[in-house]
Backbone as numpy.savetxt, mean C-alpha at the origin, in Angstrom:
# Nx Ny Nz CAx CAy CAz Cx Cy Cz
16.07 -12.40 6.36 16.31 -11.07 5.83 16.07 -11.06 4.32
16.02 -9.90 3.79 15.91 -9.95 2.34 16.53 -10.49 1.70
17.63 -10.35 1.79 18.80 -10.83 0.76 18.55 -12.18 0.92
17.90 -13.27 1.41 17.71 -14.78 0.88 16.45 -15.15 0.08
16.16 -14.13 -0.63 14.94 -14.50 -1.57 14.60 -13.81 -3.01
15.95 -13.23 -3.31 16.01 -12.50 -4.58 16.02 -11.05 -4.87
15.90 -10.59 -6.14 15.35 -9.46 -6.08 14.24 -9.04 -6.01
14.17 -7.88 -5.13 13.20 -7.75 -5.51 12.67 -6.40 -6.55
11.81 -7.12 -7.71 11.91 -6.16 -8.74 11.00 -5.33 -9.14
11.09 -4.63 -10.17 10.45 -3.44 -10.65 9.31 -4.30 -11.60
7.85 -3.33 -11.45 6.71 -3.73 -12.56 7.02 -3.22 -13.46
6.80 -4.20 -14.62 6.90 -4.05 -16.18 5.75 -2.64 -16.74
6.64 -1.79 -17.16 6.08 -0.57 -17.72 4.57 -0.76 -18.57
3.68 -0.29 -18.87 2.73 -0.75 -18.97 2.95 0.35 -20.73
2.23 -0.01 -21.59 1.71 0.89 -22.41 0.82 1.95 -22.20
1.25 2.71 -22.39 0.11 4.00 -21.59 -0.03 4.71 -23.04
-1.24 5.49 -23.27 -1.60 6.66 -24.36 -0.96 7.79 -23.71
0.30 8.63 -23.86 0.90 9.67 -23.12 0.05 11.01 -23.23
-0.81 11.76 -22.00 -1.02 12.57 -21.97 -0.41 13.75 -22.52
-1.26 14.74 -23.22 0.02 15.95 -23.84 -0.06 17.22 -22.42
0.51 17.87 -22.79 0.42 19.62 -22.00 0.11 20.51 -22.87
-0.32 21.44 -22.92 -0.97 22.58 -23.18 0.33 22.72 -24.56
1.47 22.44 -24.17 2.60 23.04 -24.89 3.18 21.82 -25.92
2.69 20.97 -25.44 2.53 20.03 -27.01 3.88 18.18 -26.11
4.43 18.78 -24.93 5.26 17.96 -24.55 4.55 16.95 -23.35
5.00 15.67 -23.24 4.29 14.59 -22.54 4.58 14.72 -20.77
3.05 14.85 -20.61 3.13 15.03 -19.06 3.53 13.75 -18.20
3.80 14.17 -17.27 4.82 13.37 -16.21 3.69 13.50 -14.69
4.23 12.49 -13.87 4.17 12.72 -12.26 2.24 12.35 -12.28
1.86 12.81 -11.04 0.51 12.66 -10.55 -0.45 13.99 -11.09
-1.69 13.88 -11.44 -2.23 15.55 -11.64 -3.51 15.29 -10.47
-3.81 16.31 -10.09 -4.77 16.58 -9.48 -5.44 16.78 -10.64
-7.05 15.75 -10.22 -8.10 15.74 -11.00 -9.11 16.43 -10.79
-9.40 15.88 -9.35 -11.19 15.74 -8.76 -10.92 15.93 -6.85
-11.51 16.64 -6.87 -11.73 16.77 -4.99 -13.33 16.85 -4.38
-14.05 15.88 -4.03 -15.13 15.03 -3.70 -15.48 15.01 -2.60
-16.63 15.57 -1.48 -17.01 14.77 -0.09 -16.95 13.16 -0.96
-16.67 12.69 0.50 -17.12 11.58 0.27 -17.51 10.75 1.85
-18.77 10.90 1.74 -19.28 10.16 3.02 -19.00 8.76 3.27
-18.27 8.40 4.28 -18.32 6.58 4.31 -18.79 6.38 6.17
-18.86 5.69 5.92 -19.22 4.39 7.61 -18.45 4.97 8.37
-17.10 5.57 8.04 -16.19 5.82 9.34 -16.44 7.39 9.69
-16.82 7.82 8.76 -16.65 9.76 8.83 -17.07 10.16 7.30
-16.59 11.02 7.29 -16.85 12.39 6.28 -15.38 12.88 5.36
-14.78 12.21 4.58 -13.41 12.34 3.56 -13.85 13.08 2.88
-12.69 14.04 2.21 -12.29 14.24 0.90 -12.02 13.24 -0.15
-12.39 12.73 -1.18 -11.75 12.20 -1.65 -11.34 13.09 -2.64
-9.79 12.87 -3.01 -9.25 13.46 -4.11 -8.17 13.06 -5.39
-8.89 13.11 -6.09 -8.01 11.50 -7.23 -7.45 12.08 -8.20
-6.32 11.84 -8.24 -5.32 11.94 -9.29 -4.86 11.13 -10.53
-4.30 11.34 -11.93 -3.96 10.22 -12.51 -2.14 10.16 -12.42
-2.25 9.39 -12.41 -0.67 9.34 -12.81 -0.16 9.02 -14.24
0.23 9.87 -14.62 0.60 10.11 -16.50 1.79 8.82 -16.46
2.38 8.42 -15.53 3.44 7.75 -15.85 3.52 6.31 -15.88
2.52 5.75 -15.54 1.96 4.54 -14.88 0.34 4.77 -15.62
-0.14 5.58 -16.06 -1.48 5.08 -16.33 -2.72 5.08 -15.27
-2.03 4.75 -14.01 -3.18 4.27 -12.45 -3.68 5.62 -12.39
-5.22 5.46 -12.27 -5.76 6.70 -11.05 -6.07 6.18 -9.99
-5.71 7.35 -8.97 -5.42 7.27 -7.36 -6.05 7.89 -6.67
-6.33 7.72 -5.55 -7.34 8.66 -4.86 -6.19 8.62 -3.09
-6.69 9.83 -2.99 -6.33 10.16 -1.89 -7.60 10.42 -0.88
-7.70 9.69 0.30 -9.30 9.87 1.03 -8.69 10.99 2.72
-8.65 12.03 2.85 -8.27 13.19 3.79 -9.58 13.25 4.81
-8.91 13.69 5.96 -10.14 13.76 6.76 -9.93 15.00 7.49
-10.77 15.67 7.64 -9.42 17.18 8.33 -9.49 17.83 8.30
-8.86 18.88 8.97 -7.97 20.23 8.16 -6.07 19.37 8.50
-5.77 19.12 7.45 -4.48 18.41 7.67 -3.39 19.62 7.54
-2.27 19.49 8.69 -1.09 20.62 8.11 0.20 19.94 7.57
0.94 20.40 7.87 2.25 19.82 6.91 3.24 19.06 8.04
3.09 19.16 8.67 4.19 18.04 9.82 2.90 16.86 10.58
3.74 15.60 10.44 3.65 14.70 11.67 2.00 14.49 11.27
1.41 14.05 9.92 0.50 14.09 9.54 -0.05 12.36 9.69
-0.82 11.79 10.17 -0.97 10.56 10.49 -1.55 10.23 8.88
-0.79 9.16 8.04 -0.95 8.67 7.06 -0.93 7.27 6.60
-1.78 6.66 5.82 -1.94 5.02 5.39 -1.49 5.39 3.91
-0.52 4.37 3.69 -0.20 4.36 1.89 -1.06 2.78 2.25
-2.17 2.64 1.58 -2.43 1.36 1.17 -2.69 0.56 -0.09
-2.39 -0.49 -0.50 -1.94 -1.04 -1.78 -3.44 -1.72 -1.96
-3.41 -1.32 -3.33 -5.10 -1.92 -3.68 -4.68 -3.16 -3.60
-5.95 -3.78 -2.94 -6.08 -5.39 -2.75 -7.76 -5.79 -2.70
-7.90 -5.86 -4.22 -9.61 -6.54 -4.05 -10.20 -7.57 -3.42
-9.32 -8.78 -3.32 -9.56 -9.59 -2.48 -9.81 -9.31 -0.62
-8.97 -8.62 -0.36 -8.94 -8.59 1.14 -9.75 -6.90 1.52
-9.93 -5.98 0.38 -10.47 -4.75 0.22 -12.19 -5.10 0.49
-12.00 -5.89 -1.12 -13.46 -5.83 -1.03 -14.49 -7.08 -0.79
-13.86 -8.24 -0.81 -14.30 -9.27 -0.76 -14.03 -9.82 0.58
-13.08 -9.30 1.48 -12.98 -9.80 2.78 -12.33 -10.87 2.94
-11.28 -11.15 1.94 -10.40 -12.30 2.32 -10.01 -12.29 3.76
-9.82 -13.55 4.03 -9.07 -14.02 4.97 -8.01 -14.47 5.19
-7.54 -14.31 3.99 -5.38 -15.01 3.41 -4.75 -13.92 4.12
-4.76 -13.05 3.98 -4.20 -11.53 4.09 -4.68 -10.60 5.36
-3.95 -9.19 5.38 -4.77 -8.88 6.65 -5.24 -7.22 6.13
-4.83 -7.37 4.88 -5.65 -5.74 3.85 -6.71 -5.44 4.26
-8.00 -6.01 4.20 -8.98 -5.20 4.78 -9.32 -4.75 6.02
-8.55 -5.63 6.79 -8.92 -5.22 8.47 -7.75 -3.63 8.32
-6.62 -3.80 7.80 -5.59 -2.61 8.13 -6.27 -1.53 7.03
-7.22 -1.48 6.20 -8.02 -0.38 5.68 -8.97 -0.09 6.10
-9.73 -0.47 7.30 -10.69 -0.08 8.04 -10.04 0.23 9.15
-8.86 0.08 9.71 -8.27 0.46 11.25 -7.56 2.00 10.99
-6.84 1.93 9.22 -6.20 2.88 9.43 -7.53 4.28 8.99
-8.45 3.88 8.44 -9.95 4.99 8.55 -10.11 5.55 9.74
-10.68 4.46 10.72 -11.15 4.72 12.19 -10.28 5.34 12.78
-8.76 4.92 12.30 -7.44 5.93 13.56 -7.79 7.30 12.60
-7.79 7.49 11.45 -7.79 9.07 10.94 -8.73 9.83 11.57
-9.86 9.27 11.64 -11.16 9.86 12.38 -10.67 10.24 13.87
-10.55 9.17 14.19 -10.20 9.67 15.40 -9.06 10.17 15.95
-8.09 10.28 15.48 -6.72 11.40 15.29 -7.71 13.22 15.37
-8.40 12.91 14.42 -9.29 14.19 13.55 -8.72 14.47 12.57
-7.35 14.03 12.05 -7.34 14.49 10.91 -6.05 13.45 10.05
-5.98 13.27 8.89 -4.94 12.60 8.47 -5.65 11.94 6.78
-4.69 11.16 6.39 -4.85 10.73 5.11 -4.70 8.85 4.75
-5.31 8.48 4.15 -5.13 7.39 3.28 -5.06 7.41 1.92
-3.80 7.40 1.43 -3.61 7.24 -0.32 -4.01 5.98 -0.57
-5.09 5.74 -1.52 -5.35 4.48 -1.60 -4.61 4.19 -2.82
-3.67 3.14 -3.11 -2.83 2.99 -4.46 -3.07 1.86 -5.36
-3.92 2.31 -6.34 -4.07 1.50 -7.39 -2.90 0.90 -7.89
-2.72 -0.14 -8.83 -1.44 -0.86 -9.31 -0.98 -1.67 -8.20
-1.09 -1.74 -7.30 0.01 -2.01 -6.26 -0.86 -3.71 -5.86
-1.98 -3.91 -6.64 -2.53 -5.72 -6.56 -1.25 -6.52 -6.58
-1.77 -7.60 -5.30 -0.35 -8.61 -5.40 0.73 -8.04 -4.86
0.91 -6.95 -4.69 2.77 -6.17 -4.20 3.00 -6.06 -5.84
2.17 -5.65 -6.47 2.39 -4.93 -7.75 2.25 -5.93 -9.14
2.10 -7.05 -8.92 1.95 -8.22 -10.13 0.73 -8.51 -10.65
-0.58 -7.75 -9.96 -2.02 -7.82 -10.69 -2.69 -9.13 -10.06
-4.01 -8.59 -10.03 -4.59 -9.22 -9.58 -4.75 -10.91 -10.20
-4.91 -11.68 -11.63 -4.52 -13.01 -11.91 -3.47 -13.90 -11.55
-2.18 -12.54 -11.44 -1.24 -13.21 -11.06 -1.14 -13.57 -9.31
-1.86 -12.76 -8.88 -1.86 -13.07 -7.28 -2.74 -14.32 -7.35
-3.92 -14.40 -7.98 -4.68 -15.57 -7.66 -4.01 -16.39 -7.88
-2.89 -16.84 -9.06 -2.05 -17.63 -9.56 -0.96 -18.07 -8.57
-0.67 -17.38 -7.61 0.32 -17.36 -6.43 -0.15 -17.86 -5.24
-1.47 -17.86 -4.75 -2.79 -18.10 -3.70 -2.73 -19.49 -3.99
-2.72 -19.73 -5.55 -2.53 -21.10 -5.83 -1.79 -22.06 -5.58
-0.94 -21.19 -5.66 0.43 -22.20 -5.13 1.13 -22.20 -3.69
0.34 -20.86 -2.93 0.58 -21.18 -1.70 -0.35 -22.43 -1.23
-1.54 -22.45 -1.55 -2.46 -23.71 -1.01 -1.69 -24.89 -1.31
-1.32 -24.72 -2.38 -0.04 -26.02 -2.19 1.05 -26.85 -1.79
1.20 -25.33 -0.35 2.28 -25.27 0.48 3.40 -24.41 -0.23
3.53 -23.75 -1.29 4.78 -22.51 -1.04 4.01 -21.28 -0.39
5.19 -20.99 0.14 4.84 -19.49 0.85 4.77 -18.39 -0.14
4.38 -16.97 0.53 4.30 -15.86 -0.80 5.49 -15.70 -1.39
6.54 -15.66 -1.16 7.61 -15.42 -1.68 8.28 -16.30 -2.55
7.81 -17.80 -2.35 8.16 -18.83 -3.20 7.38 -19.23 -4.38
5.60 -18.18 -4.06 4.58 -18.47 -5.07 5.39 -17.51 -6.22
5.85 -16.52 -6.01 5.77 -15.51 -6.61 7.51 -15.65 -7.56
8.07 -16.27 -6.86 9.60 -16.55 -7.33 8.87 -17.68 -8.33
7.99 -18.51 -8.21 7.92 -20.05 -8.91 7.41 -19.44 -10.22
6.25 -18.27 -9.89 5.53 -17.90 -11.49 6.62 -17.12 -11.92
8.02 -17.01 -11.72 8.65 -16.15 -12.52 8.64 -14.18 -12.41
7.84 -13.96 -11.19 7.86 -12.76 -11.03 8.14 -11.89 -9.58
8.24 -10.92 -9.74 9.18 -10.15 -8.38 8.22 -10.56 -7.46
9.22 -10.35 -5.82 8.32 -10.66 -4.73 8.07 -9.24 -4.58
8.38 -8.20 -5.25 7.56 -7.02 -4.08 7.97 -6.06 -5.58
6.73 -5.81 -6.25 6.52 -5.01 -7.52 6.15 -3.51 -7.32
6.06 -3.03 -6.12 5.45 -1.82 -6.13 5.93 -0.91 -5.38
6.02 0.29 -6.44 6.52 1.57 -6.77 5.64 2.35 -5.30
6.37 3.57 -4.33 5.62 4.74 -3.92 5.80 5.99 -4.17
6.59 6.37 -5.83 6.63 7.49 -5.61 5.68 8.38 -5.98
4.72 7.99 -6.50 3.16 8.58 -6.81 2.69 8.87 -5.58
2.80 8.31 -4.53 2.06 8.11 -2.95 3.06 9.82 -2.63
4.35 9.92 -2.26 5.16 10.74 -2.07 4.66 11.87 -2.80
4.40 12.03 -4.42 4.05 13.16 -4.87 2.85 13.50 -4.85
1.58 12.56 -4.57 -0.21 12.85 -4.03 0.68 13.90 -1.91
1.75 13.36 -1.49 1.64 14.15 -0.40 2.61 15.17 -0.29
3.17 15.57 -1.61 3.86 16.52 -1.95 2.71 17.63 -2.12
1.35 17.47 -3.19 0.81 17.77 -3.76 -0.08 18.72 -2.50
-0.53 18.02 -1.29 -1.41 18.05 -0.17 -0.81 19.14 0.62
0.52 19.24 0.71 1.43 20.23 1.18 1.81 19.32 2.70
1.96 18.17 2.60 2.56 17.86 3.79 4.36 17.15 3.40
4.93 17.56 4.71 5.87 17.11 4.53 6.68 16.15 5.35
6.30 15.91 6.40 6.29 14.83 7.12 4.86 13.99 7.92
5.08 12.67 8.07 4.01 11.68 7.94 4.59 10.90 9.69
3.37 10.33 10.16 3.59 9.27 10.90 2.82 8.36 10.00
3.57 7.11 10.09 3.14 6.57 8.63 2.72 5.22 9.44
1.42 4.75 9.18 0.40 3.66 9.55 1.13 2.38 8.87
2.44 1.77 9.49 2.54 0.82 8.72 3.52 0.09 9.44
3.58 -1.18 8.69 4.76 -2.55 9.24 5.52 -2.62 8.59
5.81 -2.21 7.47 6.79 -2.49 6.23 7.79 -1.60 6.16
8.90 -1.83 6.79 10.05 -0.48 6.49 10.46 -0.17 5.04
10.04 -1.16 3.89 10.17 -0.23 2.70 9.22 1.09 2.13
8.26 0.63 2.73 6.97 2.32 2.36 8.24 3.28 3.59
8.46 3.21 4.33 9.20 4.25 5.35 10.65 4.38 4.63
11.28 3.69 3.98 12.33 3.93 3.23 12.20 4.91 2.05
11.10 4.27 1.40 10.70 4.86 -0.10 9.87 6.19 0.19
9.27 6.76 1.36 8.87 7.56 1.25 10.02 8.72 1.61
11.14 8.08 2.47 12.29 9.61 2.87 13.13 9.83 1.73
13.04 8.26 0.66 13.74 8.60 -0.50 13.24 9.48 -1.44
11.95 9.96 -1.24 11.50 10.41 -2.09 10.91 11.93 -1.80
11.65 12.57 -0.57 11.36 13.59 0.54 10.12 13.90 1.07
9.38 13.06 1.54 8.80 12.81 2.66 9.41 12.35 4.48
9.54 13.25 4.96 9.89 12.69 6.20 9.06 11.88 6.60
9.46 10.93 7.53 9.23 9.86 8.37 9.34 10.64 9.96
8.25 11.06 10.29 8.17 11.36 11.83 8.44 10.15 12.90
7.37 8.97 12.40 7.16 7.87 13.60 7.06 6.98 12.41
6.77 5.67 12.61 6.47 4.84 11.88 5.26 4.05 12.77
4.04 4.10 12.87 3.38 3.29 14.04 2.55 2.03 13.30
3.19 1.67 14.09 2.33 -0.29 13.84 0.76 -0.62 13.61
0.52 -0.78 12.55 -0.49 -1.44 12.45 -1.23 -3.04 12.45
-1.19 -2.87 13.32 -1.16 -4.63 13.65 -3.10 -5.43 13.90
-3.01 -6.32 12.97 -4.32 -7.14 12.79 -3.80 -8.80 13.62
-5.00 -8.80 14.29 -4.73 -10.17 15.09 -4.79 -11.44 14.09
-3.44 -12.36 13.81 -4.02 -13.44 13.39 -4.96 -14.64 13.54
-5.43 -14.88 11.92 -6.38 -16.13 12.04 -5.57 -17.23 11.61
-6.17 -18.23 11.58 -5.60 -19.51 11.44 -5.57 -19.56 9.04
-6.31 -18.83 8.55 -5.95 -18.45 7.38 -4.85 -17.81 6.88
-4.39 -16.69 7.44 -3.40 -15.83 7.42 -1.92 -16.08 8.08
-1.75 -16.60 9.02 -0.87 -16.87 10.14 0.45 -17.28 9.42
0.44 -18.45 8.38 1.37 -18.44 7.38 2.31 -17.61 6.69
1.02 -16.66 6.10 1.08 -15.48 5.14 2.01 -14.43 6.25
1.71 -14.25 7.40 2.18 -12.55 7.93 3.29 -13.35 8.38
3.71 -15.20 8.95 5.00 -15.14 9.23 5.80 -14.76 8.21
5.67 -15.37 6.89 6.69 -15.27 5.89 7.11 -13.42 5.86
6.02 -13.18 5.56 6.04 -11.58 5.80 7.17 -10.78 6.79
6.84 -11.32 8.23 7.83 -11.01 9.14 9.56 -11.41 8.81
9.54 -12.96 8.43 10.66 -13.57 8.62 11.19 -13.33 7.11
10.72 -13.03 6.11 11.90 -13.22 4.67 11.48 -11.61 4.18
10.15 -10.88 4.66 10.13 -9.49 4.00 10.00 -8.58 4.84
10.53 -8.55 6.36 11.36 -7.99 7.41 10.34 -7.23 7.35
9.14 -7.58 7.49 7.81 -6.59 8.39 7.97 -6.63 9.68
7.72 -5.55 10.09 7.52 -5.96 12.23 6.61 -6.02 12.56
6.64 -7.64 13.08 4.78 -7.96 13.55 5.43 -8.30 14.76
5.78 -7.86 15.74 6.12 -8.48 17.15 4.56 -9.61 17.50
3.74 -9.20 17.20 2.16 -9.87 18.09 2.23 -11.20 17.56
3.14 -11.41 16.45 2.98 -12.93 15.78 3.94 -13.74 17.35
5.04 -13.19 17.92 5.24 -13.95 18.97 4.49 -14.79 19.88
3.31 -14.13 20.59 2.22 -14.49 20.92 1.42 -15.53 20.64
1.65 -15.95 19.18 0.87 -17.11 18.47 1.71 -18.92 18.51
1.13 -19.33 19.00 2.07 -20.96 18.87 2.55 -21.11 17.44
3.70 -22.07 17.22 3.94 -22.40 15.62 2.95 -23.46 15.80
2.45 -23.86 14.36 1.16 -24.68 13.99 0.35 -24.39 14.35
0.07 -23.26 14.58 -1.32 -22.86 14.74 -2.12 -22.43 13.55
């Protein structure tokens, strides 16, 4: 359970140049920027990207649809270049950003907030490589990340909550394993309709990575049962 591996903490505020308002006082929250076709491999998105004045990150939201406001099938996914774009095999990020595309499509309609900042579970991308490091060495993620001195789970959703404040939805079936995105999103008034599993078959790269996941950061992967230990 959680409670045997620390806190887990908040990312260090970043220096940001504070956006002004029209009225001379410093803007806050997410703004709608830009709303974009955007053709990909799976279908035909909106993309629509926001900055967040408070954090600095711009975000994109990728919609497929005509989306309404209840029971809206949704992916909060955490930027991960490695497993995004390079196709790692440590992790199971890119397979669950191409599954949760194909389910929107084929739902017909729904959303993926894609969330910048959120590299590593929020510690940036050097520091994850720095942690990769020390799992090859035999600590697990939670022990890489306790050893460099920094939180096991750094990242914020209430930008994700206010991009689907913004959309006009108000409840989500939310594409995910992690009961803290399903926590953090009702904390932040988004209902939680369903929570449905997104589950990637393990490889013999990863298998490590999603137990610790299951067993110290209380993801529900039931399918890891299925797998022998040492495998």
């Amino acid at each position: 359970m959680t409670d045997n591996i620390g806190v887990f903490g908040k990312k260090s505020s970043k220096s940001v140049k504070s956006a002004k308002s029209p009225n001379g006082s410093r803007r806050s929250g997410a703004e709608r920027v830009v709303n974009t076709p955007l053709p990909t491999v799976y279908g035909k998105f909106q993309a629509i990207g926001y900055l967040d004045h408070d954090r600095g990150d711009e975000q994109v939201a990728l919609v497929y649809g005509e989306i309404g406001a209840e029971n809206v099938l949704t992916r909060l996914h955490s930027e991960c270049l490695t497993g995004d774009a390079f196709g790692s095999r440590h992790c199971e990020c890119g397979d669950q950003l191409a599954s949760a595309l194909r389910a929107v499509v084929a739902e017909g309609s729904g959303i993926v907030v894609y969330l910048r900042g959120h590299e590593g579970r929020g510690i940036g991308l050097l520091a994850k490589l720095r942690a990769m490091a020390l799992q090859a060495e035999g600590l697990d993620t939670v022990e890489a990340n306790l050893a460099l001195g920094l939180p096991v789970d750094a990242r914020d959703y209430g930008v994700a909550a206010e991009i689907l404040h913004d959309l006009g939805v108000r409840s989500v079936r939310l594409m995910s394993n992690n009961p803290r995105k399903r926590e953090a999103l009702t904390r932040h008034g988004i209902q939680v309709a369903e929570q449905v599993p997104l589950l990637i078959e393990p490889c013999e790269s990863n298998i490590t990575y999603l137990r610790t996941k299951r067993e110290r950061m209380d993801h529900i992967l039931p399918h890891l049962d299925a797998v022998a230990h040492g495998s």
